[in-house]
C-alpha positions as CSV (number, residue, x, y, z in Angstrom):
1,X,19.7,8.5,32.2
2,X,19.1,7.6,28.7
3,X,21.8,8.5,26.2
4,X,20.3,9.3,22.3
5,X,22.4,6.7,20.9
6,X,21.1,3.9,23.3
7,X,17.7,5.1,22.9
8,X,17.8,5.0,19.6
9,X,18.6,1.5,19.5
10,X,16.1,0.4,21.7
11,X,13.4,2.0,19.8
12,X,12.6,-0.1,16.3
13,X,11.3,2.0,13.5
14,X,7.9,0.8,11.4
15,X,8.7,-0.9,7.9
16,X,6.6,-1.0,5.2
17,X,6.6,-3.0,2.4
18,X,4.2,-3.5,-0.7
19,X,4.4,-6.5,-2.5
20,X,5.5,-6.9,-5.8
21,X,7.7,-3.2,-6.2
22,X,8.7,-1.2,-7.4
23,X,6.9,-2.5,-11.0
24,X,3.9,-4.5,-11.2
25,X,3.2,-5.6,-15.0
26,X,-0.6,-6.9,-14.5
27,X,-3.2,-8.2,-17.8
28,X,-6.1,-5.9,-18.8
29,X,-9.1,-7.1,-17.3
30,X,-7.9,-9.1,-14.6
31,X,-8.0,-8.3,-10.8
32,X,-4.9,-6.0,-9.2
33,X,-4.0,-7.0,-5.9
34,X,-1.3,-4.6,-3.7
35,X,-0.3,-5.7,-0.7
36,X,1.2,-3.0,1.6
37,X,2.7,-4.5,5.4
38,X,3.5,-2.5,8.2
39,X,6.1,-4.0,10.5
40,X,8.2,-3.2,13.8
41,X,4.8,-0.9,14.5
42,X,4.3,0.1,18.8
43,X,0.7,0.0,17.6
44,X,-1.4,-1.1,14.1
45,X,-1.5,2.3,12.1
46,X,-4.9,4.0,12.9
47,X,-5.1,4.3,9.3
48,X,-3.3,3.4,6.0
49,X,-4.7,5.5,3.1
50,X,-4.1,4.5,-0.5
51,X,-2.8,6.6,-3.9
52,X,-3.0,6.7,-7.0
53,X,-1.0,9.1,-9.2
54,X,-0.6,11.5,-5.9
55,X,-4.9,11.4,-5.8
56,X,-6.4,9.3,-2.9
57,X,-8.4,6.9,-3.9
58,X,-12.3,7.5,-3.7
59,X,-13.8,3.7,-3.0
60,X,-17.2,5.0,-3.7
61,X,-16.4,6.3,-6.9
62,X,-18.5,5.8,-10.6
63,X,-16.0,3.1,-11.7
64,X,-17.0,0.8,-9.1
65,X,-15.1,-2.7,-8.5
66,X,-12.3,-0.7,-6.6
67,X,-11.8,-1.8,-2.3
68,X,-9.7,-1.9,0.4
69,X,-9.6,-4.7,3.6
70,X,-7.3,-4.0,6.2
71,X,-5.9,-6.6,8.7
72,X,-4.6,-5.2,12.1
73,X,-2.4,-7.0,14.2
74,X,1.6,-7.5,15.1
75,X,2.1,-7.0,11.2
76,X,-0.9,-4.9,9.2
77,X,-1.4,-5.8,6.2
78,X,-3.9,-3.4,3.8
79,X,-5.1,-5.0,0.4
80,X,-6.1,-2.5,-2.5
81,X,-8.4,-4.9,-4.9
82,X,-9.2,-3.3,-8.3
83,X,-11.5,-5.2,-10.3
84,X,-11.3,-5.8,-14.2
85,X,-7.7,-3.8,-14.6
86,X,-7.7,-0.9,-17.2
87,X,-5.0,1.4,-18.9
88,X,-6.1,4.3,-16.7
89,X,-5.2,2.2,-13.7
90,X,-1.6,2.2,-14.6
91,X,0.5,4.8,-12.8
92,X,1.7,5.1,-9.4
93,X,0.4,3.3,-6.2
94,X,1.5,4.4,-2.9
95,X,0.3,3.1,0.4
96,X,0.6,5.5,3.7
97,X,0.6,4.0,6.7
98,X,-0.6,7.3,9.5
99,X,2.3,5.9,11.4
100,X,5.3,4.6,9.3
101,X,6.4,5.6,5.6
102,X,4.8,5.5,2.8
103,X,6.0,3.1,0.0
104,X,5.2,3.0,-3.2
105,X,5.0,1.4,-6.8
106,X,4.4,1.1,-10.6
107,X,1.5,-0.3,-12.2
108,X,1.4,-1.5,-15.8
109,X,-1.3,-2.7,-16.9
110,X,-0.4,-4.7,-20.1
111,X,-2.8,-5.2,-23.1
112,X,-1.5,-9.0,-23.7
113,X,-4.1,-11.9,-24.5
């Protein structure tokens, strides 16, 4: 007979952690990397969909240069690439795992030389 509290302990909840949070600062122009890792997972998420400002991101959309790659394994790691960094990409990033927490950060993309 298994007791909650000794199940509990047995059973290791999914992490995951993006890179660089909670605030990235990032140049204009340049190329925005955010890693998001899922660890401690029985199984590599089926799916890890990607935010911005609460809207998920559309890869086909008009301004182009935007992609995902996704590595499953023992730890998955998803990589949002945005090409040429603007001020509309600022905001809020958040990465969802379909089988562990969401985490999330803060883009600020700076206007410096």
């Amino acid at each position: 007979v298994c007791r909650l509290t000794t199940c509990n302990a047995l059973v290791s909840e999914p992490i995951t952690t993006l890179l660089g949070g909670p605030e990235m600062y990032i140049n204009k122009g340049s190329t925005m990397n955010l890693t998001c890792i899922v660890k401690h997972s029985p199984e590599p998420p089926p799916s890890i969909y990607w935010t911005h400002n609460l809207q998920e991101i559309n890869y086909d959309s008009p301004r182009g240069g935007v992609s995902v790659i996704t590595e499953k394994g023992d730890n998955t790691v998803s990589y949002l690439l945005v090409q040429r960094a603007r001020d509309s990409d600022s905001g809020k990033y958040t990465c969802n795992p379909s089988n562990a927490n969401p985490k999330t950060l803060i883009v600020h993309v700076l206007n410096g030389k």
